[in-house]
C-alpha positions in Angstrom: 95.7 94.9 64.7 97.2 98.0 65.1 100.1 98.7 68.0 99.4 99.6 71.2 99.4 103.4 70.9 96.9 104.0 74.0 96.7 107.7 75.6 95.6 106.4 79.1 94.8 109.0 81.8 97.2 111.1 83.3 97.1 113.6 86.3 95.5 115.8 84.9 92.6 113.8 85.4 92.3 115.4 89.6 91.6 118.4 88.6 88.2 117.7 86.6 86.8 114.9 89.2 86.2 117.9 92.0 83.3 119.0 89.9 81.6 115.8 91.0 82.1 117.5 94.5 81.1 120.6 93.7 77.9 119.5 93.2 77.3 119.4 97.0 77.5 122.9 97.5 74.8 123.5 94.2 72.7 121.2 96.4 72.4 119.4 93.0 71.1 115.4 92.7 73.6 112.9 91.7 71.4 109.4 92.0 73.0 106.0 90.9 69.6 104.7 91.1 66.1 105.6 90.3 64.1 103.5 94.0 65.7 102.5 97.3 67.1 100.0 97.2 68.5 98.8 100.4 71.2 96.6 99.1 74.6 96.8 99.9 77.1 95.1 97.3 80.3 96.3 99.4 83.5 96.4 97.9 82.4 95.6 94.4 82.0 98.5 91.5 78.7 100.0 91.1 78.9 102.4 89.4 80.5 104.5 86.4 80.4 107.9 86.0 81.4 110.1 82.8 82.9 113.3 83.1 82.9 115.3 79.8 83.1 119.3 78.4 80.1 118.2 75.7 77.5 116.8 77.5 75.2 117.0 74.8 77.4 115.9 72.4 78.3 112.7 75.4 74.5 112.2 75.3 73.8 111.8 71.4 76.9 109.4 70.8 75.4 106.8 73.3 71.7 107.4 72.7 72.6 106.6 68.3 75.6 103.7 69.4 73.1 102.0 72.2 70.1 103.7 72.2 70.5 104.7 76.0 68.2 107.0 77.3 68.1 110.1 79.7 66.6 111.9 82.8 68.5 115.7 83.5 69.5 116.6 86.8 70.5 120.1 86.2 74.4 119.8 85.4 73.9 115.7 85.8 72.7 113.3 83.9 71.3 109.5 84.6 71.9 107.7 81.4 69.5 104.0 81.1 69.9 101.4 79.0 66.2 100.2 78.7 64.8 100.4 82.3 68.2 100.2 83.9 70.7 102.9 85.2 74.1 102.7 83.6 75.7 106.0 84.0 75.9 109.2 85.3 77.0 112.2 82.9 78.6 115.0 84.6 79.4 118.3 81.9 82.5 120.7 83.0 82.9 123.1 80.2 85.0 125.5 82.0 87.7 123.3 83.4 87.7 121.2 80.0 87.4 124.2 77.1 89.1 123.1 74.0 90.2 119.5 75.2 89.2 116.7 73.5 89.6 114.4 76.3 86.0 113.0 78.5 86.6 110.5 81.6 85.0 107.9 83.5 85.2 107.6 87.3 84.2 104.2 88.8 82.9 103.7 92.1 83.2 101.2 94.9 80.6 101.0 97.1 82.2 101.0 100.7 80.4 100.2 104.4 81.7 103.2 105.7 84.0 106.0 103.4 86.0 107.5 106.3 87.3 104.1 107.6 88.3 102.9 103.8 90.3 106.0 103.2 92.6 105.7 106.2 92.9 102.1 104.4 93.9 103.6 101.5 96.4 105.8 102.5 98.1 103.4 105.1 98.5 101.1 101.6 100.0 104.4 100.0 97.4 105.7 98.1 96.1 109.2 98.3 92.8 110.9 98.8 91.9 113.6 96.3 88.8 115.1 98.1 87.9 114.7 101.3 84.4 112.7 102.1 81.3 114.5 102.0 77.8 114.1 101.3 76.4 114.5 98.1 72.4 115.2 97.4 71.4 111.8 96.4 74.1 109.7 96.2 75.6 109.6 99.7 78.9 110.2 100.9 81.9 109.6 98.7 85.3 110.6 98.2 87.6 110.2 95.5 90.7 108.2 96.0 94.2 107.6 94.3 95.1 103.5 95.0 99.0 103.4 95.6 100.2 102.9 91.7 97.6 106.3 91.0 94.6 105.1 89.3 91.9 107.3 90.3 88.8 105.7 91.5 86.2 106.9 93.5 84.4 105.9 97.2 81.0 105.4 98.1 78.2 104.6 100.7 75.0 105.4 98.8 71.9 107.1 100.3 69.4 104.9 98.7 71.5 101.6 98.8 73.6 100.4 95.4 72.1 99.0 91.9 71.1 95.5 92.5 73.6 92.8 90.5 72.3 91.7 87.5 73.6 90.1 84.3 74.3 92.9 81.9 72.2 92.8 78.3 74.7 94.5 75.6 74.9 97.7 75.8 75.2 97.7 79.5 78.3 97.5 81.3 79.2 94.2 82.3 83.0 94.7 84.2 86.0 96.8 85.0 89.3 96.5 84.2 92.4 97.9 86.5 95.4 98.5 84.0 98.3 98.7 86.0 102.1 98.1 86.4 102.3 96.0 89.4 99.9 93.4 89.2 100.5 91.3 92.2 100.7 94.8 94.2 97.3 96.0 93.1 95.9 92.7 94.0 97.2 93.3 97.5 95.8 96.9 97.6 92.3 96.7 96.6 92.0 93.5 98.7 92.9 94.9 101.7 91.3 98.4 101.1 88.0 97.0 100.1 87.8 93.5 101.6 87.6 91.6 98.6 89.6 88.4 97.4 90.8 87.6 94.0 92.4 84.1 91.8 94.5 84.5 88.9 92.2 83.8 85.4 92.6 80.2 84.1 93.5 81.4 81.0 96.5 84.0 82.2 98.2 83.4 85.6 99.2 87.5 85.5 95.4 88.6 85.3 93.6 88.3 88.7 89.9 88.8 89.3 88.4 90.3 91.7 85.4 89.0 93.9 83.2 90.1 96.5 81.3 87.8 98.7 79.0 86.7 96.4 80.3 87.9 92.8 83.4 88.3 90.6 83.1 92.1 89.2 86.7 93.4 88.2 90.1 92.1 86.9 93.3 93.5 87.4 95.7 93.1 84.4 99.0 94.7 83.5 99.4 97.8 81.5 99.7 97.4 77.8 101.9 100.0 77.0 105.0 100.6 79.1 105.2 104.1 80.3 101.7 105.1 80.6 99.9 105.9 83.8 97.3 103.3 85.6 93.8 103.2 84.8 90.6 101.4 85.6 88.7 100.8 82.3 85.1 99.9 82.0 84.2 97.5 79.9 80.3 97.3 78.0 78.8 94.0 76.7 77.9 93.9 72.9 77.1 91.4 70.7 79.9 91.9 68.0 82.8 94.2 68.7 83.8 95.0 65.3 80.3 95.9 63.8 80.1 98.5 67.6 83.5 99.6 66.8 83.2 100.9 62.9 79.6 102.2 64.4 81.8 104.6 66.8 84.4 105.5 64.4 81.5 106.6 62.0 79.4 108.7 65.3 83.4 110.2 65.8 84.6 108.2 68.6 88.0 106.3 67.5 89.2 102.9 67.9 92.6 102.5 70.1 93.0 99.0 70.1 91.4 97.2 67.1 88.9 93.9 67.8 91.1 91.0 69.0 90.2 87.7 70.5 91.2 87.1 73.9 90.4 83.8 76.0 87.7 83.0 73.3 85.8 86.3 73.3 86.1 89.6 70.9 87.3 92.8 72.5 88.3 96.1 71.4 89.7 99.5 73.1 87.9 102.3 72.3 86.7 106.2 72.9 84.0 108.4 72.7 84.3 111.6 70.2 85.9 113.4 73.3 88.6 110.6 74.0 87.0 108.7 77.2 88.4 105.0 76.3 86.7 102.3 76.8 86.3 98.9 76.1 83.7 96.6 74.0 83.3 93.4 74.6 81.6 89.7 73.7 80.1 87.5 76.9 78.4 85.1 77.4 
């Protein structure tokens, strides 16, 4: 295993989520789903979305490692894994020439987006862009919890993506990285009305539930120093056959395949350095 050298996202990463926004004023579609749904999954994540400067480039690394495929929405992009939705792909070649750095945004869905971000900043978090209304996706704001992981808000038009167990090459979880644990806990419990337990198997890794399912943890940062993150995290079958398979599209591995509580996992990133992580369930 190699050590922990992991470039998590810093700051900089507020300056390239406003092009999600921008999309309201380009009148320009953003769906996380393909039919109304009518379901409401509050407080949980439903969504991740991947902000790159290559998104052709985004789009032919997932369609050869998963064999996802695609439907355009001008500068946005719905990425499926068989029938389902996964992703949204959002290219920013200006604000991103010459970086090889791509990110993902996850999204909470929320009742109502205004009321949460008060919530947010009485905890001492920050909002990065003010809620609006974005052409099929609803209104949304991205947010900065209090330890300044950047995650995004969101009451959706045409309800969320019903729950479902993910099949590999779907994303099955999210992980918060962060420094204060017990603090986090606290934050996104109050913010979004969920609970959370510690994990049998680690009493300083807490999981996150909604009223009907568990769908994040919260762990500490592995590396001291860096900058909080929430990571999502895709179900494979084998995490060392996925990773040399992203290491030979380009993408790199930051944390080689380790077992953890029974179950492979790995830290990795695209060609243009979004990390992720790949794991074995159940």
């Amino acid at each position: 295993m190699n050590k922990y050298v992991v470039k998590l996202l810093k700051l900089g990463i507020i300056a390239w989520v406003f092009l999600i926004f921008a999309c309201s004023s380009n009148k320009l579609s953003m769906p996380i789903s393909e039919n109304d749904t009518e379901i409401r999954r509050e407080g949980e994540i439903v969504w991740v979305d991947l902000v790159t400067n290559d998104g052709q480039a985004s789009k032919e690394f997932f369609s050869k490692l998963l064999g996802w495929t695609y439907k355009d929405h001008g500068a946005y992009v719905m990425a499926l894994s068989g029938a389902k939705p996964v992703s949204g792909i959002i290219e920013d070649k200006e604000l991103m020439e010459g970086a090889k750095n791509s990110y993902w945004i996850v999204s909470a869905s929320v009742k109502d987006v205004d009321a949460v971000s008060k919530k947010i900043e009485a905890k001492g978090g920050k909002i990065l862009s003010a809620s609006m209304k974005v052409s099929g996706r609803g209104k949304t704001a991205v947010v900065q919890d209090a330890q300044g992981a950047v995650f995004s808000i969101l009451h959706s038009a045409s309800g969320d993506p019903k729950a479902s167990n993910a099949k590999n090459g779907q994303w099955m979880w999210a992980e918060l990285w962060t420094k204060d644990v017990k603090a986090a806990v606290s934050f996104y419990g109050d913010v979004l009305n969920v609970t959370a337990r510690p994990n049998d198997d680690d009493d300083n890794y807490f999981i996150l539930k909604s009223k009907k399912y568990d769908f994040a943890g919260i762990a500490e940062i592995p590396v001291k120093g860096e900058s909080p993150i929430w990571i999502p995290v895709l179900k494979v079958a084998d995490p060392e056959v996925i990773a040399k398979k992203i290491v030979a599209l380009g993408g790199s591995i930051m944390i080689n395949p380790m077992v953890i509580s029974g179950k492979k996992v790995a830290l990795v990133a695209t060609p243009h350095g979004a990390p992720f992580l790949i794991q074995q369930w159940n």
